[in-house]
PDB file with SEQRES, HELIX, SHEET and CRYST1 records, atoms N, CA, C and O in Angstrom:
SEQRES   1 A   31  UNK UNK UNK UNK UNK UNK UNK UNK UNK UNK UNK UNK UNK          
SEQRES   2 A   31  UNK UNK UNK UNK UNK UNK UNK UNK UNK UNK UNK UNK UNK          
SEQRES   3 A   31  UNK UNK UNK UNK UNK                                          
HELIX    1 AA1 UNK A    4  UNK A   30  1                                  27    
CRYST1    1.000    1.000    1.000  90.00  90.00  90.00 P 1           1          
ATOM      1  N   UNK A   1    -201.056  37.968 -46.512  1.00  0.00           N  
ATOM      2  CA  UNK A   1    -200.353  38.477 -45.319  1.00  0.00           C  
ATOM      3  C   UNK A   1    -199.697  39.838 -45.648  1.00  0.00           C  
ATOM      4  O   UNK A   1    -199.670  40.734 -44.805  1.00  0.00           O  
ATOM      5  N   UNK A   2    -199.175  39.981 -46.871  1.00  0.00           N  
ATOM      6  CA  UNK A   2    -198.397  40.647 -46.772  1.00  0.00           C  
ATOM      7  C   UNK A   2    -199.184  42.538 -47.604  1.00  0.00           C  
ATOM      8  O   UNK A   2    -198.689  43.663 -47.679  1.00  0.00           O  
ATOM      9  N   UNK A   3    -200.884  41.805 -48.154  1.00  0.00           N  
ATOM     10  CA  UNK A   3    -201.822  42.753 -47.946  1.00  0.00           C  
ATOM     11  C   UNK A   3    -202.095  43.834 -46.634  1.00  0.00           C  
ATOM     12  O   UNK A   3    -202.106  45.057 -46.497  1.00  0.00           O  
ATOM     13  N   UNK A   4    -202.374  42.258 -45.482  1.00  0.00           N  
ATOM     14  CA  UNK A   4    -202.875  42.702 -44.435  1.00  0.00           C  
ATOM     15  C   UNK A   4    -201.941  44.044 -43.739  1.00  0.00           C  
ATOM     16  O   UNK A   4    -202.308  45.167 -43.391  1.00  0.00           O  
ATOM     17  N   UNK A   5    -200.813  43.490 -43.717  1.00  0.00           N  
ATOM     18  CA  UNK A   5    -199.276  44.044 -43.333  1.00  0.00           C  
ATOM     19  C   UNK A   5    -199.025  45.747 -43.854  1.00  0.00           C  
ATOM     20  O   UNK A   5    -198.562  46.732 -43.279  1.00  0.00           O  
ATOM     21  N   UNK A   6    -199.591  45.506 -45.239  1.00  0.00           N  
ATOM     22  CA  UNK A   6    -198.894  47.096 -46.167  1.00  0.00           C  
ATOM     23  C   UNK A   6    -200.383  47.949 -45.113  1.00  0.00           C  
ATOM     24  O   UNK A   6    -200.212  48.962 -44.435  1.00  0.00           O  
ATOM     25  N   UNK A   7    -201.636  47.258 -45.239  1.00  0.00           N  
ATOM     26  CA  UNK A   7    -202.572  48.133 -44.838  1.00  0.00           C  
ATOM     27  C   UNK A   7    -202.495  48.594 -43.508  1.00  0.00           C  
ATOM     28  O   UNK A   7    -202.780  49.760 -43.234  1.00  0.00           O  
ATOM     29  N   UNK A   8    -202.212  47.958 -42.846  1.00  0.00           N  
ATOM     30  CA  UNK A   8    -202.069  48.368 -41.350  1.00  0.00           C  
ATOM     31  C   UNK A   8    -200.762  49.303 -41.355  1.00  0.00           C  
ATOM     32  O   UNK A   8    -200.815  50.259 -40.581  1.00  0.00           O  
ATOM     33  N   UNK A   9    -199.831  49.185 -41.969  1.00  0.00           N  
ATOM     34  CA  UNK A   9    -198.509  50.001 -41.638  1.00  0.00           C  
ATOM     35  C   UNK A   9    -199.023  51.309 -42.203  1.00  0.00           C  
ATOM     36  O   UNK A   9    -198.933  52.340 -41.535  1.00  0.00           O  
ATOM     37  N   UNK A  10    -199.642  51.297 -43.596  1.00  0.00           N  
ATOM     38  CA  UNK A  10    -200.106  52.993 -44.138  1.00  0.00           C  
ATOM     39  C   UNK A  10    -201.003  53.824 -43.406  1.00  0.00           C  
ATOM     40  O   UNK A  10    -200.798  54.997 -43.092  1.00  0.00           O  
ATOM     41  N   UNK A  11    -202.222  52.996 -43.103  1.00  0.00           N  
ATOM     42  CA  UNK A  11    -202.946  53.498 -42.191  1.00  0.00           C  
ATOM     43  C   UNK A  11    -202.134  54.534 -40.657  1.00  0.00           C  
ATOM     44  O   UNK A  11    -202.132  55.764 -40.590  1.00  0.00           O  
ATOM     45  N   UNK A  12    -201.596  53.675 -39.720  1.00  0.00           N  
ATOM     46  CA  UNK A  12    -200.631  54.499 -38.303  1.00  0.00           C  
ATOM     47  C   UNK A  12    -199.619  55.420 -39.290  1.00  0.00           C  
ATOM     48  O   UNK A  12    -199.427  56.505 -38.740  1.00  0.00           O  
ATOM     49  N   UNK A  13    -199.062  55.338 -40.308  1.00  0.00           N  
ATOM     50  CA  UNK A  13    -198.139  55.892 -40.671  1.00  0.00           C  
ATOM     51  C   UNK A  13    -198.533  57.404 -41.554  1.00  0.00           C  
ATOM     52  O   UNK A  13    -197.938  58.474 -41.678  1.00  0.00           O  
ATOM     53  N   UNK A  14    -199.948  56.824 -42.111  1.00  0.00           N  
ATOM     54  CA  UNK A  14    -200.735  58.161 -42.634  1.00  0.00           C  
ATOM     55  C   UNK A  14    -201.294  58.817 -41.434  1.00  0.00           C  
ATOM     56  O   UNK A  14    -200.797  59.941 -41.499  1.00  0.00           O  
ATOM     57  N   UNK A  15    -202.007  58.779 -40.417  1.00  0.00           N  
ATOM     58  CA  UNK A  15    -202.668  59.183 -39.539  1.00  0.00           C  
ATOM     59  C   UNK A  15    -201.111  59.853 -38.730  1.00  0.00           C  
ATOM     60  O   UNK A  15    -201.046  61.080 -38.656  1.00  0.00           O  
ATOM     61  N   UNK A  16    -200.400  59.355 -38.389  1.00  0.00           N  
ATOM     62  CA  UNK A  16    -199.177  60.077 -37.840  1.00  0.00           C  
ATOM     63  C   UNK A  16    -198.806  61.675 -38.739  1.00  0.00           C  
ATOM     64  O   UNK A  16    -198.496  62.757 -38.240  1.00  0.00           O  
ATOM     65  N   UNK A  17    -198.882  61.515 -39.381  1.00  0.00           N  
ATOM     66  CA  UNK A  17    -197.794  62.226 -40.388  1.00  0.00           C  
ATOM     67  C   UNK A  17    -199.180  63.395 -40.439  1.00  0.00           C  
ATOM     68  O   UNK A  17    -198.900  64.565 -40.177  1.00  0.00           O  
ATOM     69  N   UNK A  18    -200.350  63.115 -40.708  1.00  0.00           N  
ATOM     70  CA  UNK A  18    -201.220  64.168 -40.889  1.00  0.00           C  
ATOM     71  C   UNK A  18    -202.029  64.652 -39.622  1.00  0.00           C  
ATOM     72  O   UNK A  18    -203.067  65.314 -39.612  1.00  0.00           O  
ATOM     73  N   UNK A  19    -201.438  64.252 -38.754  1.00  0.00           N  
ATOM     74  CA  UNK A  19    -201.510  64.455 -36.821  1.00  0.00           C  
ATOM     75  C   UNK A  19    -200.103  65.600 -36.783  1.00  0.00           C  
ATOM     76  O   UNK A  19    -200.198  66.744 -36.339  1.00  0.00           O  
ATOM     77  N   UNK A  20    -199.034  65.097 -37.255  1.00  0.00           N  
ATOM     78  CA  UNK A  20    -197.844  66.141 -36.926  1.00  0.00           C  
ATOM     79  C   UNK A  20    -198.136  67.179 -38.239  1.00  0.00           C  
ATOM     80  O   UNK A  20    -197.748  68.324 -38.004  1.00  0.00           O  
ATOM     81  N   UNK A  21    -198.658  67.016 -39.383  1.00  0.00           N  
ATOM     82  CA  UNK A  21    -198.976  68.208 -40.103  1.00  0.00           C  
ATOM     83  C   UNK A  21    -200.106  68.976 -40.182  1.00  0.00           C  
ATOM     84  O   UNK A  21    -199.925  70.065 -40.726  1.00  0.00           O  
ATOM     85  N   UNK A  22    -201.005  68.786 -39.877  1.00  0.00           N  
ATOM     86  CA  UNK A  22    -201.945  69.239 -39.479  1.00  0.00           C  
ATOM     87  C   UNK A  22    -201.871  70.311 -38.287  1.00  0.00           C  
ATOM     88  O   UNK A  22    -202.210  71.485 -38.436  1.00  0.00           O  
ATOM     89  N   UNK A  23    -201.624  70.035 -37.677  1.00  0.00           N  
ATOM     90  CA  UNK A  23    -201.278  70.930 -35.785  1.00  0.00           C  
ATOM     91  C   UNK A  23    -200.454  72.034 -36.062  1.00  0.00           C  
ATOM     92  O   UNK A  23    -200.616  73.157 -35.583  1.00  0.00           O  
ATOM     93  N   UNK A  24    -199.304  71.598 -37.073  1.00  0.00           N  
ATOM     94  CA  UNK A  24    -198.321  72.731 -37.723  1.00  0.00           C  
ATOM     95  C   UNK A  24    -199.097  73.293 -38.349  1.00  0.00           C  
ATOM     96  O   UNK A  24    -199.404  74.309 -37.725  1.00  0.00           O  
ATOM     97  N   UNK A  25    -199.890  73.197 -39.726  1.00  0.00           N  
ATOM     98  CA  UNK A  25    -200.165  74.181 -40.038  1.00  0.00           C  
ATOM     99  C   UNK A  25    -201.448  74.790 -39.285  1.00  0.00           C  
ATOM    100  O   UNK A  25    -201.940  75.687 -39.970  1.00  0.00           O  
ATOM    101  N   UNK A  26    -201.966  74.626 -38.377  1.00  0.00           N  
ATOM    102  CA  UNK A  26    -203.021  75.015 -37.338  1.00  0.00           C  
ATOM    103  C   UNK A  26    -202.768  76.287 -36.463  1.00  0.00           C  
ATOM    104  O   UNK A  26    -203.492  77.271 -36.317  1.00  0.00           O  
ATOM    105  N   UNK A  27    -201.579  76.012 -35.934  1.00  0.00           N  
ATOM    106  CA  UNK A  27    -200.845  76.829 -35.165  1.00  0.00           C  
ATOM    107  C   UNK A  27    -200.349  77.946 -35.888  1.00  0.00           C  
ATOM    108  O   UNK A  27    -200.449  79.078 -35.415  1.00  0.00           O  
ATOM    109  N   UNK A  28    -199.661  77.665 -37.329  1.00  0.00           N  
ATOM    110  CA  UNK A  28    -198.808  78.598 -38.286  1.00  0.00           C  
ATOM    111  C   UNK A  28    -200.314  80.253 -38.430  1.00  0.00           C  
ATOM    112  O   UNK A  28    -200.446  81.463 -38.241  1.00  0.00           O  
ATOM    113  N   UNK A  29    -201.001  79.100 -38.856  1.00  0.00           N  
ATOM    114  CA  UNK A  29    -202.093  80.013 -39.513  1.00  0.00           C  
ATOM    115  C   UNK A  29    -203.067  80.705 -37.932  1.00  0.00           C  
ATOM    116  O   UNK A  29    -203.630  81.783 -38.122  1.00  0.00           O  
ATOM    117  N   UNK A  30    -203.176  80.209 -36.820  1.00  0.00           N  
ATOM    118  CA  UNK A  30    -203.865  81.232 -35.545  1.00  0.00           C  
ATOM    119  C   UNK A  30    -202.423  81.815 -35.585  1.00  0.00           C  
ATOM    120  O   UNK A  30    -202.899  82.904 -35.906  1.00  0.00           O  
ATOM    121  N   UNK A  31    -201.022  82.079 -35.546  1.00  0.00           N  
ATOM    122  CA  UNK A  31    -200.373  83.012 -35.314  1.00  0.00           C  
ATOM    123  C   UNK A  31    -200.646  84.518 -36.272  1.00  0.00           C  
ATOM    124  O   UNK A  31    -199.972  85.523 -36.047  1.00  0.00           O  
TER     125      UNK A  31                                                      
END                                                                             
């Protein structure tokens, strides 16, 4: 359970974080 649990939380929590960093540096670098 507590496999299932760590994998699902890293997964939304990695995909978040490289959704809000990604776009930043996207934007930084077309300016």
């Amino acid at each position: 359970m507590t496999g299932s649990d760590s994998t699902e939380q890293n997964k939304p929590q990695e995909g978040k974080k490289d959704d809000g960093k990604k776009p930043v540096e996207i934007k930084e670098e077309d300016l």
